[in-house]
ZAROKE-18780 format. One line per 8 residues: their letters; for each residue x, y, z of C-alpha. Coordinates in nm, 2 decimals. Layout:
BEGIN
A	X:Y:Z  ...
END
This chain:
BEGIN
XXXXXXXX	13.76:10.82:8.21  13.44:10.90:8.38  13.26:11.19:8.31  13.29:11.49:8.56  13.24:11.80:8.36  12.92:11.85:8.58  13.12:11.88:8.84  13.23:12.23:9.04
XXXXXXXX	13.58:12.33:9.07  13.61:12.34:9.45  13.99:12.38:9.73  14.06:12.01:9.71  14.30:11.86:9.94  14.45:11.54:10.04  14.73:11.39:10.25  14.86:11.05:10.19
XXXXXXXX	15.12:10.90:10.38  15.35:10.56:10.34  15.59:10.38:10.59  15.99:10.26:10.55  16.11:10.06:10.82  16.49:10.02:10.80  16.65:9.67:10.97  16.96:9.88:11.19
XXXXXXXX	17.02:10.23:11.35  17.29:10.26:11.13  17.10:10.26:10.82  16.89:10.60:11.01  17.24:10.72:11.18  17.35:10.77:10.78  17.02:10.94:10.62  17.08:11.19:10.91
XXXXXXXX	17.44:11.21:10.83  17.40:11.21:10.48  17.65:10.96:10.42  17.46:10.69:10.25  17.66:10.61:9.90  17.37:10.75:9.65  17.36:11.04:9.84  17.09:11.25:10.02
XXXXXXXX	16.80:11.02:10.03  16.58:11.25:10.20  16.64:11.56:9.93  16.63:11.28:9.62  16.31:11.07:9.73  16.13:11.44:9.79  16.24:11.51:9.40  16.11:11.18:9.31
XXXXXXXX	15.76:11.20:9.53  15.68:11.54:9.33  15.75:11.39:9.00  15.55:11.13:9.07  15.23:11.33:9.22  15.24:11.55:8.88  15.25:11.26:8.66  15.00:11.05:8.84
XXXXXXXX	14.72:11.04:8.49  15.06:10.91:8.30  15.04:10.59:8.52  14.67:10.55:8.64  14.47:10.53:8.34  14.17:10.62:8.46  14.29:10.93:8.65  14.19:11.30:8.52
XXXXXXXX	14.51:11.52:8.44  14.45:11.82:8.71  14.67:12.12:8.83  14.87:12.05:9.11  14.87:12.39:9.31  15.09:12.28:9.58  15.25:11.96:9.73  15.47:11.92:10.01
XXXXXXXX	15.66:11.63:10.13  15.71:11.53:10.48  15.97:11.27:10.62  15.94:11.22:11.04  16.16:10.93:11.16  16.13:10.77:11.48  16.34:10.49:11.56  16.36:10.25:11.27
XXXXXXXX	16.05:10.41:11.12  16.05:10.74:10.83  15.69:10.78:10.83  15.63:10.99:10.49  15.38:11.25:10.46  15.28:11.37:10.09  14.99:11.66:10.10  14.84:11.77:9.76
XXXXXXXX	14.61:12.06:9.68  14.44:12.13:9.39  14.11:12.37:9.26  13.98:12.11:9.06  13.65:11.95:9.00  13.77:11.59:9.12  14.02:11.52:9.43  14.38:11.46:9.49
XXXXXXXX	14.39:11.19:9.71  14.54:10.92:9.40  14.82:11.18:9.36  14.92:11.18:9.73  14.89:10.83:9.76  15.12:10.78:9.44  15.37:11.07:9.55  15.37:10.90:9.86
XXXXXXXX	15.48:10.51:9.71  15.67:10.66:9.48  15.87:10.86:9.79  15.91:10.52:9.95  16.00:10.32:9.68  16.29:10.59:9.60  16.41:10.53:9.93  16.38:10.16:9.95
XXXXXXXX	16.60:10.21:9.63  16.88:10.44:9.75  16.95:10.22:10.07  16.88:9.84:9.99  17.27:9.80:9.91  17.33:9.94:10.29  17.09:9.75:10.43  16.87:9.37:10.29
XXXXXXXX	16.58:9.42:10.56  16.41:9.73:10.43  16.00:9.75:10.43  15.77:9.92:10.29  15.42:9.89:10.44  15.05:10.09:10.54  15.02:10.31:10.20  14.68:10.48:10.27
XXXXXXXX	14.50:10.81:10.27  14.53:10.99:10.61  14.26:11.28:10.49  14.07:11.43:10.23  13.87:11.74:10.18  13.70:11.94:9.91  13.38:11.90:9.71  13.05:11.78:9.79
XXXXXXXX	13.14:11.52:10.08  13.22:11.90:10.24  12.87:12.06:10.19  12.67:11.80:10.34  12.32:11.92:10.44  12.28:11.89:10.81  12.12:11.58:10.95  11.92:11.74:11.24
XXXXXXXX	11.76:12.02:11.01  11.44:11.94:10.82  11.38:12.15:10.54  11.03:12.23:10.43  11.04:12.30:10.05  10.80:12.43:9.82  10.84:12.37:9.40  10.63:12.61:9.19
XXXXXXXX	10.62:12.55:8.78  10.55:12.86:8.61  10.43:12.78:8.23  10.14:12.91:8.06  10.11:12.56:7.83  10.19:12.34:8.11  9.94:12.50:8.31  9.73:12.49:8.04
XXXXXXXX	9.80:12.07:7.96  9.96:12.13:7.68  10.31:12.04:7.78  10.36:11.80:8.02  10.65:11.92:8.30  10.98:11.70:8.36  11.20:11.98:8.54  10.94:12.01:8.79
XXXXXXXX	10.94:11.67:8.91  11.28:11.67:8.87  11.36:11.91:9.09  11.12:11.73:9.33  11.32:11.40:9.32  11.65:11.59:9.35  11.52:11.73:9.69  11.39:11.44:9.84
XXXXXXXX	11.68:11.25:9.80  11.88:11.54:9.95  11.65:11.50:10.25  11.41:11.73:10.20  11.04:11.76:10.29  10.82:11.84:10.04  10.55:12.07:10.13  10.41:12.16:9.79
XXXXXXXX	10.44:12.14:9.41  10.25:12.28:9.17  10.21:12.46:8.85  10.10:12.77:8.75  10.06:13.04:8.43  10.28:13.30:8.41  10.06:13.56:8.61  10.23:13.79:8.82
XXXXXXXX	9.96:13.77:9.09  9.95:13.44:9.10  10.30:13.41:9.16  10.29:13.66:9.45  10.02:13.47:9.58  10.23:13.16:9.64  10.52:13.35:9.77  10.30:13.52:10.02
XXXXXXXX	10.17:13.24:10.13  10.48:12.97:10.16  10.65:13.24:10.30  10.39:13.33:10.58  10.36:12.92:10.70  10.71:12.92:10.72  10.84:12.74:10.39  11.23:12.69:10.43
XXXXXXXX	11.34:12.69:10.07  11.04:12.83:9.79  11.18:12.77:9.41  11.02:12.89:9.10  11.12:12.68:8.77  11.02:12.89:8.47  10.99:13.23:8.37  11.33:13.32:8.42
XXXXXXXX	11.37:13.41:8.00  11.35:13.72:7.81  11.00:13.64:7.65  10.64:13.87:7.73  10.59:13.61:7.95  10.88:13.54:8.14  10.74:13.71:8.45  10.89:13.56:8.76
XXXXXXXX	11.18:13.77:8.85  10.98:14.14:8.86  10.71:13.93:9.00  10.89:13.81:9.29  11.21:14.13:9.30  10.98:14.38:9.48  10.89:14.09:9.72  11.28:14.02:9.84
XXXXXXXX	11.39:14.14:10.14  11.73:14.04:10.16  11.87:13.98:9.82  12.16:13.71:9.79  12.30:13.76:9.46  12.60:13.54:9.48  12.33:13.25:9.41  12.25:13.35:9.08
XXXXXXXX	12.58:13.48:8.97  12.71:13.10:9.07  12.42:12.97:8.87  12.50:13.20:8.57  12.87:13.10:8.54  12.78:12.75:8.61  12.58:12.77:8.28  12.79:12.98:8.10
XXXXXXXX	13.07:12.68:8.10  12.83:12.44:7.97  12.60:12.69:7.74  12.61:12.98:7.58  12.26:13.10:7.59  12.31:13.06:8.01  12.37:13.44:8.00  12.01:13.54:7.94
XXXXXXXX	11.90:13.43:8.26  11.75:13.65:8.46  11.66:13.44:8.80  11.67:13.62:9.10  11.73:13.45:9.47  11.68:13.57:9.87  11.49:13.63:10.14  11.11:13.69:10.18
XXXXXXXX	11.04:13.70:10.58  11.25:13.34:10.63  11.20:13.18:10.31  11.45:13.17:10.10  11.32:13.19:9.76  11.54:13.08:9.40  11.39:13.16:9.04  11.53:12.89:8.81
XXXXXXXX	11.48:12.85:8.41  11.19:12.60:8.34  11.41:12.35:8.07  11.54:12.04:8.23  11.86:12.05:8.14  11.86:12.39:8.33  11.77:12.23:8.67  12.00:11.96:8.68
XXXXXXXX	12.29:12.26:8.60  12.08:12.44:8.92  12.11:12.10:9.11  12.50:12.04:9.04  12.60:12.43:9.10  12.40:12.51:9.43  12.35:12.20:9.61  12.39:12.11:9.86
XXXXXXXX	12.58:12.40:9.92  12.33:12.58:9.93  12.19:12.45:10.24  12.44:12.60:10.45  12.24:12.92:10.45  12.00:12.77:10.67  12.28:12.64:10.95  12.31:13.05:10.96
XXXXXXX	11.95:13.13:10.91  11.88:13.19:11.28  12.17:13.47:11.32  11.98:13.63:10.96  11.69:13.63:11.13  11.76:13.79:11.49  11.97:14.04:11.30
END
């Protein structure tokens, strides 16, 4: 199966929905009557279409086993037509839209079953999602907002040429393909003034989004949150506590973290830890969720 233990746990949800098209009104006049010999084909293809949305990684191989939350199951008939409507939700870190889809053939296919001796001209057709939501495709930066970004490296031996940085550039390349417009990157020592300088100054040209990679730990030299934390004019803690339990699933050690994020003037400013593997656990928790702050940053701002 693939890999999605990156991945957040986010309100999935999916509808799925599958057609029967019976050959006589007789065949409907008896599902609403409840007369059809197997019995009540509405109540026992319902049964089935849970059963089969619950045990959907039994039959798929490649699907993830997931907790189904809630499904309902809808039956509308017009005419010769029971349209069949199967909604899944989950909190999951991978969708539900297989389930519905499979709740919803496996509704049709239990009715197909129950009335084919009553009636030889039965279909079943147009299987297909109708909607999905949850996850990333749901925290989509906006198009029409460019976001000036600024990526500082704080490291006394990469400053120095002694290391050479990855999580720096990395972080770069994340942002760009996310859209973003680079303004700045560099690296510099862990130096308290020297990282207030650059906050002062990305902050007063009007940087969107200022993050600091390094100096987050619990050594001398870890500098950058009491640097930066007198600095902060609205704090926005949730950032950092999402960060935190991101890591914590993944890595022990995520606990001794001490980033800090929020607002100088209207920049918002993150402190990351300086590994690699760090940032790309930064890039899968907060973005691009993250960039909803900024479709709200006007309101922060007149406030």
């Amino acid at each position: 199966m693939v890999d999605i233990t990156h991945k957040n746990n986010t309100l999935r949800k999916a509808i799925a929905s599958a057609i029967v098209t019976v050959s006589k009104q007789e065949t409907i006049d008896m599902i609403i009557n409840k007369s059809i010999p197997k019995g009540d084909v509405l109540e026992f293809s319902r049964v089935a279409g849970l059963f089969a949305v619950k045990k959907t990684s039994e039959v798929i191989p490649d699907c993830h086993p997931l907790p189904v939350e809630y499904t309902h199951i809808r039956h509308h008939i017009e005419g010769l037509t029971i349209k069949i409507e199967v909604e899944v939700h989950t909190i999951y870190k991978t969708g539900v839209e297989v389930e519905a889809m499979h709740g919803a053939a496996i509704t049709a296919l239990t009715l197909y079953d129950m009335l084919k001796p009553i009636d030889k001209g039965i279909e079943v057709s147009s299987i297909k999602l109708e909607t999905k939501t949850g996850g990333k495709s749901d925290a989509k930066n906006n198009s029409e907002i460019t976001l000036n970004c600024v990526v500082i490296v704080c490291s006394d031996t990469i400053s120095a040429g002694q290391n050479v940085d990855t999580s720096g550039k990395y972080l770069v390349n994340k942002l760009e393909e996310m859209g973003c417009k680079m303004m700045h990157f560099d690296i510099i020592p862990d130096e308290v003034e020297r990282i207030r300088a650059k906050v002062q100054h990305f902050s007063d040209v009007g940087a969107d989004l200022l993050i600091f990679v390094g100096g987050t730990g619990l050594s001398e030299r870890d500098v950058t949150p009491q640097a930066i934390s007198p600095l902060i004019d609205v704090e926005v803690p949730g950032i950092m506590e999402r960060l935190r339990s991101y890591g914590q699933d993944r890595m022990p050690y995520a606990m001794f973290s001490r980033g800090i994020a929020g607002f100088i003037k209207g920049t918002l400013v993150i402190t990351l830890p300086g590994s690699q593997g760090a940032v790309k656990d930064a890039v899968q928790a907060l973005f691009p969720q993250i960039f909803h702050v900024f479709k709200v940053r006007d309101g922060y701002r007149h406030e």
